[in-house]
C-alpha positions as CSV (number, residue, x, y, z in Angstrom):
1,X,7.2,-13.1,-16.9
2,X,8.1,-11.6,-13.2
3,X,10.6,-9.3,-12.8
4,X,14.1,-11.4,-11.3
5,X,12.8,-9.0,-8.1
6,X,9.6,-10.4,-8.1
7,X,10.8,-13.6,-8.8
8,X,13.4,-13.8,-5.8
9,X,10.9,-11.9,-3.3
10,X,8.3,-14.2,-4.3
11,X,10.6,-17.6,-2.9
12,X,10.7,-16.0,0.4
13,X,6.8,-16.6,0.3
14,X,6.1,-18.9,3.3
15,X,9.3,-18.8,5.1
16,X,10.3,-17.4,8.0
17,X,10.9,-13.8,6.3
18,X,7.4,-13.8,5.5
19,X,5.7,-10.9,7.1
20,X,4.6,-7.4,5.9
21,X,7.9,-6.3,4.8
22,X,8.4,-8.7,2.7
23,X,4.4,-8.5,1.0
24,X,5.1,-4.4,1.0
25,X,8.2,-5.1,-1.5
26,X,6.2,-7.6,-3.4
27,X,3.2,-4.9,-4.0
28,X,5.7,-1.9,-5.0
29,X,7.6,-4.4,-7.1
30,X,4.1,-5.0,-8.9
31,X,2.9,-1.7,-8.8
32,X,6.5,-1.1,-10.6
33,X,5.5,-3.8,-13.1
34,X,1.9,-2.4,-13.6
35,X,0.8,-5.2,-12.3
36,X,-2.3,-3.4,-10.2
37,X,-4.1,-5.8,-8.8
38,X,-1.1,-8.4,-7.7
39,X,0.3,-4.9,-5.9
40,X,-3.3,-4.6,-4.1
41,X,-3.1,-8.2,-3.1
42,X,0.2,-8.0,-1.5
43,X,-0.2,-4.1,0.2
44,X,-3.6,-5.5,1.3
45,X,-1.5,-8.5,2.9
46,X,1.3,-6.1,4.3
47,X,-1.5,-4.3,6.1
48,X,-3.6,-6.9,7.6
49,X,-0.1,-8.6,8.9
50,X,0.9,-4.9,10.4
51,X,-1.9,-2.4,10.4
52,X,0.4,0.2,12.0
53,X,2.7,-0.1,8.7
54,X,1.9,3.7,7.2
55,X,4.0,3.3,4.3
56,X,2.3,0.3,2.9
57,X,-1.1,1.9,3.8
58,X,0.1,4.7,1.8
59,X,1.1,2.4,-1.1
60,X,-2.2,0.7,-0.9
61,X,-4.0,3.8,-1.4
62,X,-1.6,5.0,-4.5
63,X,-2.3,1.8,-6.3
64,X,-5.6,1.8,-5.7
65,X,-5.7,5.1,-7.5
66,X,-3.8,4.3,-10.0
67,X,-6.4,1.2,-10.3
68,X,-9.1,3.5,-10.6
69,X,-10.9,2.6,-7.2
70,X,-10.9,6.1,-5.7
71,X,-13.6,5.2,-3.1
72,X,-11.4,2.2,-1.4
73,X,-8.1,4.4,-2.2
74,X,-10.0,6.7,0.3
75,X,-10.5,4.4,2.7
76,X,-6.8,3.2,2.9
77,X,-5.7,6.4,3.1
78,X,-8.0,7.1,6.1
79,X,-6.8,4.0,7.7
80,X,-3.1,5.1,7.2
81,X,-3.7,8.1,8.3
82,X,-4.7,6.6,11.9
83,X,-1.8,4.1,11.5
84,X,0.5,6.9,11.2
85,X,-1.4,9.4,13.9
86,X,-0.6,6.7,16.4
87,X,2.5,6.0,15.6
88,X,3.5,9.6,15.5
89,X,4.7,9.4,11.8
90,X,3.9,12.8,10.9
91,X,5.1,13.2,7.8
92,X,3.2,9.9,6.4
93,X,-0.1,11.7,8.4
94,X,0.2,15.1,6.3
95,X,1.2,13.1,2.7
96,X,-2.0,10.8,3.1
97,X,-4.5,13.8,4.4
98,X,-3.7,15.9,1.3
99,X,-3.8,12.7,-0.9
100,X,-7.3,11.8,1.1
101,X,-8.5,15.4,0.7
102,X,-7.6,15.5,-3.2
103,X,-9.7,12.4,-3.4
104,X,-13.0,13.5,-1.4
105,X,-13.0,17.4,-3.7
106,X,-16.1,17.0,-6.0
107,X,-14.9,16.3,-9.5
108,X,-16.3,19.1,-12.3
């Protein structure tokens, strides 16, 4: 059973208030909730509605860790990284470049 969170964010679904925002909660609500791949879905949505949107980017690429999926963690982070390059978000730049270089370092 949802979260009542994930429950009230999930009726604005389809509205007007539908936009990345609103799929950006939904994923860190599931990530929350351990639900993995529901929080892929809806960071994945949050990013194809605004590819500028670092934080989710950054959000994308945590779950997607935390899934196990290093190889497309890496690419999210990459893509955030430009996201937040071009938007001048610095601080978003540097978290995701050390999160990126943790990820490409050879395992033992």
């Amino acid at each position: 059973m949802p979260s009542p969170i994930i429950a009230n964010l999930e009726k604005l679904i389809g509205t007007p208030r539908d936009g990345a925002l609103l799929r950006y909660s939904l994923g860190i609500e599931h990530a929350r909730a351990g639900d993995l791949e529901r929080a892929i879905a809806q960071l994945r949505e949050a990013v194809s509605r605004d590819p500028a949107y670092s934080a989710a980017w950054k959000a994308l690429g945590r779950s997607l860790v935390d899934a196990g999926r290093a190889a497309e963690a890496l690419e999210a982070y990459r893509s955030g990284i430009e996201a937040a390059r071009s938007k001048g978000d610095r601080q978003a730049e540097k978290e995701m470049s050390v999160f990126a270089r943790r990820l490409e370092k050879p395992r033992p």
